[in-house]
C-alpha positions in Angstrom: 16.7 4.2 24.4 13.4 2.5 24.3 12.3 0.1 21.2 9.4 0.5 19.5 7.8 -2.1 20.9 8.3 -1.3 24.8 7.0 2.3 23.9 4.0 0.7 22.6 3.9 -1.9 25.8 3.8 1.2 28.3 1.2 3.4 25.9 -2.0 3.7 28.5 -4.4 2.5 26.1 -8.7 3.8 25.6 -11.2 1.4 26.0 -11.9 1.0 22.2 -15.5 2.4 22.9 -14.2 5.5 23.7 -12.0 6.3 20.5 -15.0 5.6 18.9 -17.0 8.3 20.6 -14.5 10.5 19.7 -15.5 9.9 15.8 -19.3 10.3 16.9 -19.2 6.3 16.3 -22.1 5.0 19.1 -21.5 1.2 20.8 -24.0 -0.4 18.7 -22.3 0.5 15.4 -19.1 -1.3 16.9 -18.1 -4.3 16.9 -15.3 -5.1 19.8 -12.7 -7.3 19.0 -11.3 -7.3 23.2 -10.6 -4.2 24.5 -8.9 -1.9 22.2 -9.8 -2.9 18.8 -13.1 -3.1 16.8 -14.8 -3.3 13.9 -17.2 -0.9 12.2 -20.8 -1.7 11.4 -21.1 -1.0 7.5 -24.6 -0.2 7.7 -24.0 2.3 10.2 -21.6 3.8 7.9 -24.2 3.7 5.3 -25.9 6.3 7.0 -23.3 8.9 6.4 -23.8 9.5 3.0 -25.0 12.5 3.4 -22.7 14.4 5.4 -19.9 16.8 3.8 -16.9 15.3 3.8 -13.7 16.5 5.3 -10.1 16.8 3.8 -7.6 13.9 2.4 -3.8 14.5 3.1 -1.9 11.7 1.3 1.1 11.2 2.4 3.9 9.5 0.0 7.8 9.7 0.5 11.3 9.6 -1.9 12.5 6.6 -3.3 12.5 4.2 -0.4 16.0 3.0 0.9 18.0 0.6 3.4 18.1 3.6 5.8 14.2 3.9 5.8 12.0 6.8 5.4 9.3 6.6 7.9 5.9 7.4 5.6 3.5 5.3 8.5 5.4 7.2 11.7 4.7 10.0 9.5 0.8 9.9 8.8 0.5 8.4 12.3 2.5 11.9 14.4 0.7 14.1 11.5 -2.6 12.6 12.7 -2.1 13.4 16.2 -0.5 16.9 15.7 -3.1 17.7 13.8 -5.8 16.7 16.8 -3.3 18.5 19.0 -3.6 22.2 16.8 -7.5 21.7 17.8 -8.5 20.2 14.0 -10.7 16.6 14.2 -8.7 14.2 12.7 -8.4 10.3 12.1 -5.4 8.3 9.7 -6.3 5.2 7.6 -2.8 3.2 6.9 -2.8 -0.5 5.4 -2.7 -3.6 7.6 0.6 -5.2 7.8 2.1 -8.5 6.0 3.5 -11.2 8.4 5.9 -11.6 5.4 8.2 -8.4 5.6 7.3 -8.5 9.6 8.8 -11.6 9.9 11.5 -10.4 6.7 13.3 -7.6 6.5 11.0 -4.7 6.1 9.3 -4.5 9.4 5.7 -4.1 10.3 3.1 -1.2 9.5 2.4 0.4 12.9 5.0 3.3 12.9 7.7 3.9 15.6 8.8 5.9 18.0 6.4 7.9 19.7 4.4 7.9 16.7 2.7 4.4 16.5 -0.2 2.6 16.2 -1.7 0.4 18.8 -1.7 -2.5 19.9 1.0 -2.7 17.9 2.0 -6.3 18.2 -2.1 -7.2 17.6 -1.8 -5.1 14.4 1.6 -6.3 13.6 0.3 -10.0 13.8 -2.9 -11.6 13.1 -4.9 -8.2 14.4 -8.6 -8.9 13.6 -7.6 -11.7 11.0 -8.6 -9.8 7.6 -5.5 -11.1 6.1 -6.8 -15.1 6.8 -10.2 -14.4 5.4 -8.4 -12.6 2.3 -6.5 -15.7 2.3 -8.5 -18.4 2.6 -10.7 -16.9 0.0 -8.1 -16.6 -2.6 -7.5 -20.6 -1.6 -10.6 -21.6 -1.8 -11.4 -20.0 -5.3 -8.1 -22.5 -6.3 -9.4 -25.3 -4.8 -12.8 -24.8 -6.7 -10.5 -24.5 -10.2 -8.7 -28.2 -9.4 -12.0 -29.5 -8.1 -13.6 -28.7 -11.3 -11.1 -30.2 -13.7 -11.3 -33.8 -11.3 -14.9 -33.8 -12.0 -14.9 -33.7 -15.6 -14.3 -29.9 -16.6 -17.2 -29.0 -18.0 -16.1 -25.6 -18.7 -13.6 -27.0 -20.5 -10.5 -25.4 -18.6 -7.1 -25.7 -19.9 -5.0 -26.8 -17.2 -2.2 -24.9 -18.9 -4.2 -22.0 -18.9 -5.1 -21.6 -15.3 -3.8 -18.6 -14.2 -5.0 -18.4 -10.8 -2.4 -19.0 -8.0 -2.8 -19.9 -4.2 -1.7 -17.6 -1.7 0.7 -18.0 1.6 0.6 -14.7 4.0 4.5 -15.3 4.4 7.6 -14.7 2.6 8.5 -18.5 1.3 10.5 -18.5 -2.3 9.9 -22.5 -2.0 6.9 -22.0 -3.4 7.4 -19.9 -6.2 7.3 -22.7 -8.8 5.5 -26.1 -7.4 3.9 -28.8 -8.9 0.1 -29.7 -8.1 -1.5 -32.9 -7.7 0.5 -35.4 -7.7 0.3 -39.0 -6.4 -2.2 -40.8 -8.6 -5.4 -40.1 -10.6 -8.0 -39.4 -7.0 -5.5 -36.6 -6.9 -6.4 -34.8 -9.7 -4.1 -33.5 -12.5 -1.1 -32.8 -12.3 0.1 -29.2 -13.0 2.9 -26.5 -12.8 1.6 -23.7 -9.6 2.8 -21.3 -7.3 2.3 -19.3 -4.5 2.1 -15.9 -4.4 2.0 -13.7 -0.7 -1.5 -12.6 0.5 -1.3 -9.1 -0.2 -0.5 -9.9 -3.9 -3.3 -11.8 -4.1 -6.3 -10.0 -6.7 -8.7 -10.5 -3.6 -6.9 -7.9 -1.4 -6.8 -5.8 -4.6 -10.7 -6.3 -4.6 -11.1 -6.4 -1.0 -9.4 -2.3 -1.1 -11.4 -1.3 -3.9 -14.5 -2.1 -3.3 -17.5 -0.1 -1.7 -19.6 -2.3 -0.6 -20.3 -5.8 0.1 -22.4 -6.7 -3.0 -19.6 -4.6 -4.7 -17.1 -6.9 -3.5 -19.5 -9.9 -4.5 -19.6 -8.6 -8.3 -16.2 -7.9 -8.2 -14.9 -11.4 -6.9 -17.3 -13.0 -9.5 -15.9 -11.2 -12.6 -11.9 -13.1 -11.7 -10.5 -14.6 -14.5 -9.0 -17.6 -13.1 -7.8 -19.2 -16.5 -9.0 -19.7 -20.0 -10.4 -22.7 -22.3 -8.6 -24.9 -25.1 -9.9 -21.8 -27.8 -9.0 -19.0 -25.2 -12.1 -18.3 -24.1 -11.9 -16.5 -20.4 -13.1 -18.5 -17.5 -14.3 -16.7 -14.3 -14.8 -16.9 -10.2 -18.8 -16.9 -11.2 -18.5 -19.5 -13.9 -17.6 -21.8 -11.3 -20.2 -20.4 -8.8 -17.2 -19.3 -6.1 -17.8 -15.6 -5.5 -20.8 -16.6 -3.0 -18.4 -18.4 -0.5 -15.6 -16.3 -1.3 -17.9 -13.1 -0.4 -19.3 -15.0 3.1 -15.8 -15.6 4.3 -15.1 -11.8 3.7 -18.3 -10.5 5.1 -17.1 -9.5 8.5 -13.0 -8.7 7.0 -14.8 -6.0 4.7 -15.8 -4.2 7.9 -12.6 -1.3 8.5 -10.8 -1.9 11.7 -10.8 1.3 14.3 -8.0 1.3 16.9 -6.0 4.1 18.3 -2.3 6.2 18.0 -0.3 6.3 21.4 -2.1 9.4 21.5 -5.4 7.5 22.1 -6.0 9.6 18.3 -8.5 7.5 16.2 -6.8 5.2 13.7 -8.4 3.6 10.7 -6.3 0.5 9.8 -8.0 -1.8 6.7 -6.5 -3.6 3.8 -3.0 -3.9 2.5 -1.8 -4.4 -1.3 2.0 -4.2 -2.1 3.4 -1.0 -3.3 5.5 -2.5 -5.7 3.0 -5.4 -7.0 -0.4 -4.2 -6.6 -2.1 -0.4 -5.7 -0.5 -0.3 -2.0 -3.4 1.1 -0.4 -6.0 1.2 2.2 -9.3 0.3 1.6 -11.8 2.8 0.2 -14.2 1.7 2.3 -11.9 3.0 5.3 -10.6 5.8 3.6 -14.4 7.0 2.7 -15.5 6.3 6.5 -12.6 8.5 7.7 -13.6 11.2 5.3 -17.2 11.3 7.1 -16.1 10.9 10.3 -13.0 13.3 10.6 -12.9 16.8 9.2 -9.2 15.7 8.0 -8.0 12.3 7.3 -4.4 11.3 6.9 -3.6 8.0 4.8 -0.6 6.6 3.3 0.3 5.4 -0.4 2.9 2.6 -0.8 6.3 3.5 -0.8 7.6 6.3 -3.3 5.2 8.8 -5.2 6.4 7.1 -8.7 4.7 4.3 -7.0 2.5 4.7 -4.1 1.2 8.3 -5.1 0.9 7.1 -9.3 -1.4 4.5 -8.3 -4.0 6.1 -5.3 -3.9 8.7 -7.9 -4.6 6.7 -11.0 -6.8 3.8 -9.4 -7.7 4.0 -6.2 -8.8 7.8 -7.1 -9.9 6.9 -10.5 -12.8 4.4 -9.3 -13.3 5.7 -6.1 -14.0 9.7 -6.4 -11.5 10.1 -4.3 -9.2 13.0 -4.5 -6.4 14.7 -2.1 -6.2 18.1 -1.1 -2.6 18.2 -0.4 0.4 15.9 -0.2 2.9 15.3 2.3 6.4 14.2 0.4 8.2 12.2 3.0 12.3 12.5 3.4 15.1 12.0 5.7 18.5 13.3 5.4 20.1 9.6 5.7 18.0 8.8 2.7 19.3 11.6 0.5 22.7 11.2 1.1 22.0 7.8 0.2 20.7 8.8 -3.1 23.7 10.5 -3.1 26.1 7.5 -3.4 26.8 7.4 0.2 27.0 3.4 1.7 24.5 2.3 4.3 27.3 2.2 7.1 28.3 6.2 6.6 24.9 7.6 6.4 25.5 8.9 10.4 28.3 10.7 9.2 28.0 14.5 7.8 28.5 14.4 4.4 27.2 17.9 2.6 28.0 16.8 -1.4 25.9 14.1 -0.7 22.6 15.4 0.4 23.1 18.2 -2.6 23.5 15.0 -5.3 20.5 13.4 -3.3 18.2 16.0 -3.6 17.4 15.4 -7.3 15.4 12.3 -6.4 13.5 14.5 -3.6 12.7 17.3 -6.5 11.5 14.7 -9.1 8.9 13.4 -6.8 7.6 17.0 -5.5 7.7 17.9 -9.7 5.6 15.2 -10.1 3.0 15.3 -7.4 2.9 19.0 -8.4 3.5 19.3 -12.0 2.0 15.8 -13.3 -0.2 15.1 -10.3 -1.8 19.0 -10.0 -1.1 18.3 -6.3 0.0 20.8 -3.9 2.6 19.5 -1.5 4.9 20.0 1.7 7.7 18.1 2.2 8.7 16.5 6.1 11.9 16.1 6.6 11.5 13.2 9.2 14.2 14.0 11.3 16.6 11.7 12.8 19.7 12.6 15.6 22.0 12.4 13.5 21.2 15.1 11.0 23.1 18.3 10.9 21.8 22.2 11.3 24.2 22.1 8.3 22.8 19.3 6.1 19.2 20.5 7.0 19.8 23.7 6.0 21.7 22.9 2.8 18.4 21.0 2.0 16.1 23.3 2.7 17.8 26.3 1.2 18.1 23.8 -2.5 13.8 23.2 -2.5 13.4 26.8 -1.6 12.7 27.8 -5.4 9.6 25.2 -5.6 7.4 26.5 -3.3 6.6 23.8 -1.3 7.1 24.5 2.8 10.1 22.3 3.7 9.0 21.5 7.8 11.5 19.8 10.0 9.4 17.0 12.1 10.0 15.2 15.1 7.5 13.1 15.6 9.1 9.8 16.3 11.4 10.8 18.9 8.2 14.0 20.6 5.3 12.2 19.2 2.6 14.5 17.8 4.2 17.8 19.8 6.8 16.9 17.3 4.9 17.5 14.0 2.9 20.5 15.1 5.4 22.4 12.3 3.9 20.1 10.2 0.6 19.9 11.1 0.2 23.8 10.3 2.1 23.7 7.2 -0.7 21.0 6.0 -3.8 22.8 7.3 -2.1 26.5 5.4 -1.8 24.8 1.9 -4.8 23.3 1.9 -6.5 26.8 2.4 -3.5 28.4 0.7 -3.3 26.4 -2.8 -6.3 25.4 -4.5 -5.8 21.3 -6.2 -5.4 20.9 -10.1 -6.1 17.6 -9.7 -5.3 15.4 -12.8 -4.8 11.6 -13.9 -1.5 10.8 -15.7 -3.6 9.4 -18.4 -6.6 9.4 -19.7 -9.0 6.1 -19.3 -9.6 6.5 -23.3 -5.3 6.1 -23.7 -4.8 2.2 -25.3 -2.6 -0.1 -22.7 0.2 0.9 -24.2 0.3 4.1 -24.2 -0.8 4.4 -20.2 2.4 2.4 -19.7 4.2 4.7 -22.0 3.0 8.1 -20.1 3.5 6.4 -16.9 6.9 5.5 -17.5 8.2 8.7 -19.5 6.4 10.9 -17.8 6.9 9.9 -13.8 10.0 7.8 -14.0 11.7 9.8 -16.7 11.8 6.9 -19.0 12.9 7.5 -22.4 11.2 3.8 -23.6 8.9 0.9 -23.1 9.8 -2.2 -24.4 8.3 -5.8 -24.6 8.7 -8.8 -26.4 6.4 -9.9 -29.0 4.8 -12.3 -26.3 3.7 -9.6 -24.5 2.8 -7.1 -26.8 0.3 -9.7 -28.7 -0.8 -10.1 -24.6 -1.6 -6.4 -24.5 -3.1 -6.0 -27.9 -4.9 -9.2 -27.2 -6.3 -7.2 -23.8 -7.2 -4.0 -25.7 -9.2 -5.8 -28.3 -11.0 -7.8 -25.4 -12.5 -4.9 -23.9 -9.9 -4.0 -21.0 -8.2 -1.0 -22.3 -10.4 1.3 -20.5 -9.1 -0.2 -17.7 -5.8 1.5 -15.6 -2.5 0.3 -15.5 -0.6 -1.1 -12.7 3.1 -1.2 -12.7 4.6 -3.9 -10.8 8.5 -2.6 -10.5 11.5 -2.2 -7.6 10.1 0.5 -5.3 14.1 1.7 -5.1 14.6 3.7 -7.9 12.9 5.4 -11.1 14.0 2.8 -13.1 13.3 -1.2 -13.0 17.1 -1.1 -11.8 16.9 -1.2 -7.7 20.7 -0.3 -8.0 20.1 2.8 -9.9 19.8 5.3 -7.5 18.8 9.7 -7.5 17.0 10.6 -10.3 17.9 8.8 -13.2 16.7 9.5 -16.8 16.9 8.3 -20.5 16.9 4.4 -19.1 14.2 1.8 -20.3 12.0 0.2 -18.7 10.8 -3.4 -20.1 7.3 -4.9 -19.6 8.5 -8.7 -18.8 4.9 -9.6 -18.3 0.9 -8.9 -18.5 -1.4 -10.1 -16.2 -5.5 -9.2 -16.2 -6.9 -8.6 -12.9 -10.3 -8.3 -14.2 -11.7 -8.2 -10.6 -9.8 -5.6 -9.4 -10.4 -3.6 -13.2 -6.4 -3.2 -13.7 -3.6 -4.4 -15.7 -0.4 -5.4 -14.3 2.3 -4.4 -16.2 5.3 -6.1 -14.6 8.8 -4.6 -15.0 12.2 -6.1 -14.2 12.5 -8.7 -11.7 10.0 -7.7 -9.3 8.6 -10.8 -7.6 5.0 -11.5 -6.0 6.2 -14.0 -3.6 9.5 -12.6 -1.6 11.9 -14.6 0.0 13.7 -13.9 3.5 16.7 -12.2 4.3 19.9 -14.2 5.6 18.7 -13.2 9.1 15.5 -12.9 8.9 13.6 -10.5 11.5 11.8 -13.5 13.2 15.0 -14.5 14.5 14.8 -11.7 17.0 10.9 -12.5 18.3 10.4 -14.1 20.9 7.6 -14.6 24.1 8.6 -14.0 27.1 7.8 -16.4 30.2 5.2 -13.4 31.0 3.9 -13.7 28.0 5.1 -10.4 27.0 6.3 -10.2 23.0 10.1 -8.8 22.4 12.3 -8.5 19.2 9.0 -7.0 17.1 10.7 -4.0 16.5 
C-alpha cells in the first residue's frame, strides 16, 4: 500500500495557471509561486463583489480521537466528487503548523487519494504565510522591550506585558523563559514565553480580516500589556501595526493550489481548534464563495469546537453562513467513544459502536438543534469496518433525519464520495437553514460562556476563581462584552477532561483563565489544561522525515 506521500509524489500535477482558469481566475490576477502554487491578486478579487455568491458546506467531525477522523480528506474528496457530479466547486482548508507536522498530529493536506498538493510544499514552508505571521507577531515584541530600554514613555508595566513571542514549532522549553538578561544594554529583565504561531492573535487577525486596511486597524487595536494604573496599552500606541501590516501585505493574499484531482483548492490561514477559532481565512473563504458555485471548508476539530466557533465568530463578523453541514465519523472512532483501547479498534466490536454513537448524536443535535443547521453525516470509511457495524450505525441515526452516506474517498478518491457529494447537493435544496448564534452579542461574558458550555457540551456549570471573575467583569465594564467568546479547551471530549470520553453530561467546566484579544474582537476563555505552546511526543514524527539523495522527501506521512 502506498503512503500518502508517494500518492502525492506520482499525482500528474496542472500548471497552476490552469486551475486557475478553471475558477475564471486570468494570469494577471495571479501571482506564481513556481509551478503549481500561486497567490491571488486581492484587487482582482475586489472586483467580485458583485456577483451572487455560491453555497458554503462546512464540514466538522465527532470528538476527535487517537484513531483519527479525517475532516481535511473529507472536504478535500467532497470537493472533487462534487466537480465530478458536474457542480463547480473549490475547498478552502487551513495551512498547516510545522508543530503537529513535525509532532504527533500530522499535516493538513488530507490522505489517501483525497489530498492536497504539493503536499510536502503545503506541509512545509508552502508560500511562507506562517513566517510573515511570525515574524510579525515578533516584531510587535521586540517593539514592547525596545520601548521600555528607551525610557517607557507610555509608562508600561513590565509585569503587565501580556504580549508573547511566537515559535512556529512545538518546543515546551519555552513555555516559561526569562527576557533580558546579561546587564542593563540588555534591557529589563522579565518573566516571557513562547507561544506556537498559529496561537498567536495575528493569525487570529490575519483569518478574520477582509481586507488589508482591515487587517492594519485590526493589528493596531492589540493590547500588548497595561500601565502601572491599568490603563491598556496597544500595537498603535507604539506605532507597530504599519510594519506589522507591510510584512503581511503579500501573506494576506489566499493561496490557490490544486486536489490530486487537479480540483481547485483554496488553502489560507490556520488558528488552532482548541486555542483560537481554527479556521481559514475569510478572505479565502469569501473568494471561494465568488468563484465556485459550492465551496467546501473545514472547522477545527469537533462541532463543540470547530463548528461553535465558525459559527459564533468567524460567521458572526464575517456574514458568513453555511447551507449545510457535513458531520464527519469513522467506525474506529466510535467504538472508541465506546471504551474500546486504540490497539482493538480493527477488531469488530458491535456494543461498542452502539455506546459510541451518543457522542456522534450530540454533535448532529447540536449542529441541528442549537446551530439551525441541516446536516449529513460521512461515515469516512476505513477497511476494516464491518457491513455489520456500519449498519448497526446507520440503522441507530435513522430517527434524526440526517442521510448517513458511506464514503470512500481516501482509498477511490472523489469517485469515492459521489454518495456523498449528492447527499450534500439534496439537502441543500431539500432543507431550508435556521441559521442561529448560540448566543446573542448583547449576552454579558459570562453568560456566553455559560450557554456555550451548558448548552453544546452539556455542562451543568461554569466556574472560576475570584481572579478571573474580577478579569471578566473587569472586561465587561471596559467595553468588550459585546465581543464573542472563545473557548480554549481539550478538543477530545465535551468536557475540559480529554479522558472523558462519549457524550458526557452534568460535569463542570472551569474558566482557569481570561485573555483579551482585542485585535481579533474575542475573549479567550481558557478551560482545563489546554496549552498554547505544545510539546512533542516521545517519538516525535520528524524522526521519520528524511531527504533522499534524489532529493526526494519520505517519512511526511
Amino acid at each position: 500500500m502506498l503512503t500518502d506521500i508517494e500518492i502525492a509524489q506520482r499525482a500528474v500535477l496542472l500548471p497552476i495557471g490552469a486551475i486557475a482558469a478553471k475558477l475564471g481566475i486570468p494570469d494577471e490576477a495571479i501571482e506564481p509561486y513556481g509551478r503549481t502554487k500561486a497567490k491571488i491578486s486581492l484587487d482582482w478579487l475586489a472586483g467580485l463583489a458583485g456577483r451572487q455568491d455560491g453555497r458554503l458546506v462546512l464540514v466538522s467531525a465527532i470528538s476527535p480521537t487517537p484513531a483519527g477522523e479525517g475532516k481535511t480528506t473529507t472536504v478535500v474528496g467532497l470537493g472533487d466528487a462534487l466537480n465530478r457530479i458536474g457542480k463547480k466547486a473549490a475547498i478552502c482548508l487551513r495551512e498547516p503548523s510545522l508543530g503537529p507536522v513535525f509532532g504527533m498530529k500530522g499535516g493538513a493536506a488530507g490522505g489517501g487519494y483525497a489530498q492536497v498538493v504539493p503536499m510536502e510544499d503545503i506541509n512545509l514552508h508552502f508560500t511562507g504565510d506562517f513566517n510573515a505571521i511570525g515574524v510579525a507577531n515578533n516584531l510587535l515584541a521586540a517593539l514592547i522591550d525596545n520601548h521600555v530600554h528607551h525610557g517607557n514613555d507610555l509608562g508600561i508595566d513590565v509585569r503587565r506585558i501580556t504580549w508573547k513571542r511566537v515559535v512556529d514549532m512545538n518546543d515546551r522549553a519555552l513555555r516559561e523563559i526569562t527576557v533580558a538578561m546579561g546587564g542593563p544594554g540588555n534591557g529589563y529583565p522579565r518573566q516571557d514565553g513562547f507561544d506556537i504561531v498559529v496561537a498567536s492573535e495575528v493569525m487570529a487577525i490575519f483569518c478574520l480580516a477582509e481586507s488589508l486596511a482591515d487587517l492594519r486597524t485590526r493589528l493596531g487595536n492589540i493590547v500588548v500589556g497595561y500601565t502601572r494604573d491599568q490603563k491598556p496599552v496597544r500595537a498603535s500606541d507604539l506605532a507597530a501595526h504599519g510594519a506589522m501590516t507591510a510584512l503581511l501585505r503579500d501573506a494576506i493574499k489566499p493561496n490557490l493550489v490544486q486536489t490530486l484531482e487537479n480540483n481547485p483548492a483554496l488553502i489560507h490561514g490556520g488558528p488552532f481548534g482548541n486555542i483560537a477559532h481554527g479556521c481559514n481565512s475569510v478572505i479565502a473563504t469569501k473568494a471561494g464563495l465568488k468563484l465556485a458555485d459550492y465551496v467546501v471548508t473545514e472547522a477545527g476539530f469537533g462541532a463543540d469546537l470547530g463548528a461553535e466557533k465558525f459559527i459564533d465568530i468567524k460567521c458572526r463578523k464575517s456574514g458568513l453562513r453555511p447551507d449545510v453541514v457535513v458531520l464527519v465519523a469513522t467506525v474506529r472512532a466510535l467504538k472508541f467513544h465506546g471504551g474500546v483501547a486504540v490497539d482493538d479498534l480493527t477488531r469488530e466490536n458491535l456494543p461498542a459502536v452502539e455506546k459510541g454513537v451518543a457522542n456522534l448524536e450530540r454533535h448532529l443535535i447540536n449542529v441541528r438543534a442549537n446551530y439551525g443547521l441541516p446536516c449529513v453525516v460521512a461515515i469516512n470509511h476505513f477497511a476494516t469496518d464491518t457491513d455489520a457495524e456500519i449498519a448497526l450505525l446507520q440503522r441507530k441515526m435513522a430517527h434524526h433525519d440526517a442521510p448517513v452516506i458511506v464514503a470512500r474517498h481516501w482509498a477511490e478518491g472523489g469517485a469515492g464520495a459521489e454518495d456523498l457529494a449528492r447527499a450534500v447537493v439534496a439537502t441543500i435544496e431539500r432543507v431550508p437553514a435556521d441559521f442561529r448564534f448560540v448566543y446573542d452579542d448583547a449576552d454579558t461574558l459570562w453568560d456566553k460562556i455559560n450557554k456555550v458550555a451548558k448548552t453544546i457540551y452539556g455542562a451543568s456549570e461554569v466556574t472560576a476563581d475570584s481572579k478571573v471573575r474580577t478579569r471578566i467583569r473587569q472586561l465587561q465594564a471596559d467595553g468588550y462584552g459585546h465581543y464573542p467568546v472563545c473557548v480554549a479547551k481539550t478538543q477530545y471530549s465535551f468536557s475540559t477532561d480529554p479522558l472523558l470520553r462519549g457524550a458526557p453530561s452534568g460535569h463542570v467546566v472551569n474558566v482557569r483563565e481570561v485573555r483579551l484579544a482585542a485585535g481579533a474582537e474575542f475573549v479567550v476563555m481558557v478551560c482545563g489544561d489546554v496549552m498554547t505552546m505544545p510539546g512533542l511526543p516521545k517519538v516525535p514524527s520528524a524522526a521519520k522525515i528524511d531527504v533522499m539523495p534524489d532529493g526526494r522527501i519520505v517519512g511526511l506521512f
